[in-house]
C-alpha positions as CSV (number, residue, x, y, z in Angstrom):
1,X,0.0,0.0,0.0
2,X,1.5,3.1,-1.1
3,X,0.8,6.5,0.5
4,X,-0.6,9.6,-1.0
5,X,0.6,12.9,-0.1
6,X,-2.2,15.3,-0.6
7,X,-0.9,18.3,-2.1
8,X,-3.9,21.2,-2.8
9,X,-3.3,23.4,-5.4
10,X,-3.0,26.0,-2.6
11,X,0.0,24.8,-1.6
12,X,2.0,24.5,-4.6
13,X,1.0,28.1,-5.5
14,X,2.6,29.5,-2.2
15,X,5.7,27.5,-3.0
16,X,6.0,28.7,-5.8
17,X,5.4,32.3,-5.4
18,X,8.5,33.5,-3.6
19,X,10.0,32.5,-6.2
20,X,7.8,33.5,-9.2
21,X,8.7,36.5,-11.5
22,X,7.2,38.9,-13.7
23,X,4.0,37.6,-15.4
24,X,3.9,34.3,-13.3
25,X,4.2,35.7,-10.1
26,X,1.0,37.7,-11.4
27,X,-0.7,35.0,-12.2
28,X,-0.2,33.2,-9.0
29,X,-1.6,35.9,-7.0
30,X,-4.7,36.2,-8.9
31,X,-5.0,32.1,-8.6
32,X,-4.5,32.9,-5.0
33,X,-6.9,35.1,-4.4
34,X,-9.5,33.3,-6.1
35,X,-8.3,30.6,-3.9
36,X,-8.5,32.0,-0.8
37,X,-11.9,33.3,-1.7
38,X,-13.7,31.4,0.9
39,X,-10.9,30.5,3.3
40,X,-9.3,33.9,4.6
41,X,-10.4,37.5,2.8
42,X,-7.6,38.7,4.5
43,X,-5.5,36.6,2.2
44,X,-7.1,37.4,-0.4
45,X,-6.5,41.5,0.0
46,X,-2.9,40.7,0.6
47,X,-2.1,38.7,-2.7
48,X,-4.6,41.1,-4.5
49,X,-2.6,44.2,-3.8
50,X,0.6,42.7,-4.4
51,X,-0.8,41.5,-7.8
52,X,-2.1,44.9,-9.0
53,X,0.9,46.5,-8.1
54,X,3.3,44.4,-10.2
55,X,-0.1,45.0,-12.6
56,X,1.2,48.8,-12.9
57,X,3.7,47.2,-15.5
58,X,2.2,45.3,-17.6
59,X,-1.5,45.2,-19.8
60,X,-3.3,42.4,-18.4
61,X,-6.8,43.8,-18.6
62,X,-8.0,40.3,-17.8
63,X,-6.1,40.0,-14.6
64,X,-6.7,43.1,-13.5
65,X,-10.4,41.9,-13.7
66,X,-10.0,39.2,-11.6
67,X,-8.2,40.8,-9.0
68,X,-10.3,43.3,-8.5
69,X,-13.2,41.4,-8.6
70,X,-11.9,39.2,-5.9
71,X,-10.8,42.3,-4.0
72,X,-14.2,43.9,-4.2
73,X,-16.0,40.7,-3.1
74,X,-12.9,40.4,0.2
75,X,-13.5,43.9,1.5
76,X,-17.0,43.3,1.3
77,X,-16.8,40.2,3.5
78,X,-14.9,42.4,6.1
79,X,-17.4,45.2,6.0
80,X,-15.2,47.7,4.5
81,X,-18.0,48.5,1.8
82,X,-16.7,52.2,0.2
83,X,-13.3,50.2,-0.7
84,X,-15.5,47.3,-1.7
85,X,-17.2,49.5,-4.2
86,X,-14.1,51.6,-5.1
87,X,-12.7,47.9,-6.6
88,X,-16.2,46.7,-7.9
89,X,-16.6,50.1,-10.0
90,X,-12.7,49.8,-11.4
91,X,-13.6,46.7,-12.5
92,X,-16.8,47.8,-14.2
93,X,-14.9,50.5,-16.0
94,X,-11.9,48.3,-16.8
95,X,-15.0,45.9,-18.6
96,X,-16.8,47.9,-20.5
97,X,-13.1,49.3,-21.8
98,X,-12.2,45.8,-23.2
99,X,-15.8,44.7,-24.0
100,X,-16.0,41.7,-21.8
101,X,-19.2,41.5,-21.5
102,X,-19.0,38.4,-18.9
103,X,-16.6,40.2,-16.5
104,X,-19.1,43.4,-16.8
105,X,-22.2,41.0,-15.0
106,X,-19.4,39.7,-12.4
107,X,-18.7,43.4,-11.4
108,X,-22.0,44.3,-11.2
109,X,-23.0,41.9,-9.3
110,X,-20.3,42.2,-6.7
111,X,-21.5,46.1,-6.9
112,X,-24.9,45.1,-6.1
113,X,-24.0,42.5,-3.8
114,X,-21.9,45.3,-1.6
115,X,-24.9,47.6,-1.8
């Protein structure tokens, strides 16, 4: 009989981030916080922060979606609801700049959700 380890996906992301880079690292976080979504908001406003800072340098409109989505939906669930909406109506104007039309109804819904 042979043992499993069980390894979450969760885990190998935090390995890997410390040593993560550029575009990856980016893409970590934003797995993160969608990760950590129902676990730890706290988490989630950390790694979402650090992702749209290293964000500043690069075009990842789709990204920058989730994170803020994520973000908007984490300060909600800590009752901070003007920062909450501050990320929910980025997002919203970030969507209808690119046209994605499916990332739009995600941020309006975490808007009306935080209302």
């Amino acid at each position: 009989m042979t043992e499993t380890s069980e390894i979450t996906d969760t885990e190998v992301l935090l390995k890997e981030l410390p040593e993560a880079r550029g575009l990856d690292k980016i893409h970590i976080l934003a797995d993160l916080t969608v990760a950590f979504r129902e676990i730890n908001p706290e988490k989630v406003i950390e790694f979402g922060k650090q992702g749209l800072e290293l964000l500043q340098e690069t075009e990842e409109k789709d990204l920058e979606s989730v994170i803020l989505s994520e973000l908007c939906w984490a300060y909600q669930r800590i009752d901070e609801y003007q920062t909450s909406l501050d990320h929910g109506f980025e997002m919203l104007e970030l969507t209808i700049e690119t046209k994605d039309d499916k990332s739009k109804a995600t941020a309006l819904n975490r808007i009306g959700a935080t209302y």
